[in-house]
C-alpha positions as CSV (number, residue, x, y, z in Angstrom):
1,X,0.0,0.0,0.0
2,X,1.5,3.3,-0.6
3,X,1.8,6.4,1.9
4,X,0.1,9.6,0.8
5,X,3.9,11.1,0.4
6,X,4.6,8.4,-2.4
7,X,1.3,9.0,-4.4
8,X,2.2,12.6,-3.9
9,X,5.5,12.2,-5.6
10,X,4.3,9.9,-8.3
11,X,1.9,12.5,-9.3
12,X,4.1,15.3,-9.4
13,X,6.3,13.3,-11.4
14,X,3.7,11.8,-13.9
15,X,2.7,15.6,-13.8
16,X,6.2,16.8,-14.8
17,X,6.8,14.1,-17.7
18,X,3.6,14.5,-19.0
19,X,3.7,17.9,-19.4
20,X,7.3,18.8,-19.6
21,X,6.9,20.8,-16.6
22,X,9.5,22.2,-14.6
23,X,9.8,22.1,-10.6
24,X,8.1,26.0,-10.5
25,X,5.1,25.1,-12.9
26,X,4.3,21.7,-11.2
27,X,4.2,23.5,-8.0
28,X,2.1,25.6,-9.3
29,X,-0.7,23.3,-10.3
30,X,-1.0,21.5,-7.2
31,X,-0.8,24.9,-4.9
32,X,2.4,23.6,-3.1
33,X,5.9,25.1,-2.8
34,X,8.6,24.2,-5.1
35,X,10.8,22.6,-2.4
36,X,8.2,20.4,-1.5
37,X,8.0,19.5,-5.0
38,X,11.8,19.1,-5.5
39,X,12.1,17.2,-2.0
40,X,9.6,14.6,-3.2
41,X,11.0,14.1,-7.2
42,X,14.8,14.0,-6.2
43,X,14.4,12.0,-3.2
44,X,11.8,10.0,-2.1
45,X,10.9,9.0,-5.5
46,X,14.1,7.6,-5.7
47,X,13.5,5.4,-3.0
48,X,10.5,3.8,-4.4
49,X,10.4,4.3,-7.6
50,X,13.3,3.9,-9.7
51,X,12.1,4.3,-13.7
52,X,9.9,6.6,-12.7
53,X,12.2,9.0,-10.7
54,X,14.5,8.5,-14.2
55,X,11.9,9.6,-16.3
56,X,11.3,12.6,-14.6
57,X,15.3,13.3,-14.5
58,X,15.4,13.2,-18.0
59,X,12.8,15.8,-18.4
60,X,14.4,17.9,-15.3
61,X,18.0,17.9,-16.8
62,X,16.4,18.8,-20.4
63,X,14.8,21.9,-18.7
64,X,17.9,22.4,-16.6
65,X,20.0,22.8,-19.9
66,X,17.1,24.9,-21.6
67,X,16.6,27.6,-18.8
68,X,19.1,29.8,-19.7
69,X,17.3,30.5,-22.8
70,X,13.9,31.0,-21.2
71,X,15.9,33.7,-19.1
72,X,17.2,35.3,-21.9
73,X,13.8,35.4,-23.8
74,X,11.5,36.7,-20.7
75,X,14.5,39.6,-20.7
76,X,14.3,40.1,-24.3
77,X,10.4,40.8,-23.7
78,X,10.7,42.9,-20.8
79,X,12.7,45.3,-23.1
80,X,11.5,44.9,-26.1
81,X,8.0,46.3,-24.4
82,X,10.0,49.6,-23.1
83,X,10.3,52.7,-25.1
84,X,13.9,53.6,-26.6
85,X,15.5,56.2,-25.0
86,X,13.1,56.5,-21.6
């Protein structure tokens, strides 16, 4: 029988790898904070749930590699919205 904190995890996970989610947006969803999110994927998935928890590496190391672009996009908008020379 599983614990509510392992059906937790395996939801956020499913969540993640369904959606391609990161950390923040699965916390999101589910009204949560991000640690709690983190604590649960990197963790105590791991512990009971080892194809899972490497699925939802996979798509956490993918978004780990891609942030750096969404950062440099969401700056590009923030300036491309202000006027030159205000």
């Amino acid at each position: 029988m599983k614990t509510n904190i392992e059906a937790r995890a395996e939801t956020f996970a499913r969540y993640i790898i369904e959606n391609r989610a990161t950390v923040r947006d699965a916390a999101k969803a589910f009204g949560i904070s991000k640690s709690t999110v983190h604590k649960d994927i990197s963790t105590r998935l791991q512990t009971f749930n080892r194809s899972l928890y490497r699925e939802v590496c996979e798509v956490l190391a993918k978004n780990k590699a891609e942030r750096h672009i969404r950062g440099g996009e969401a700056t590009r908008r923030k300036y491309k919205t202000k006027n030159v020379g205000d």
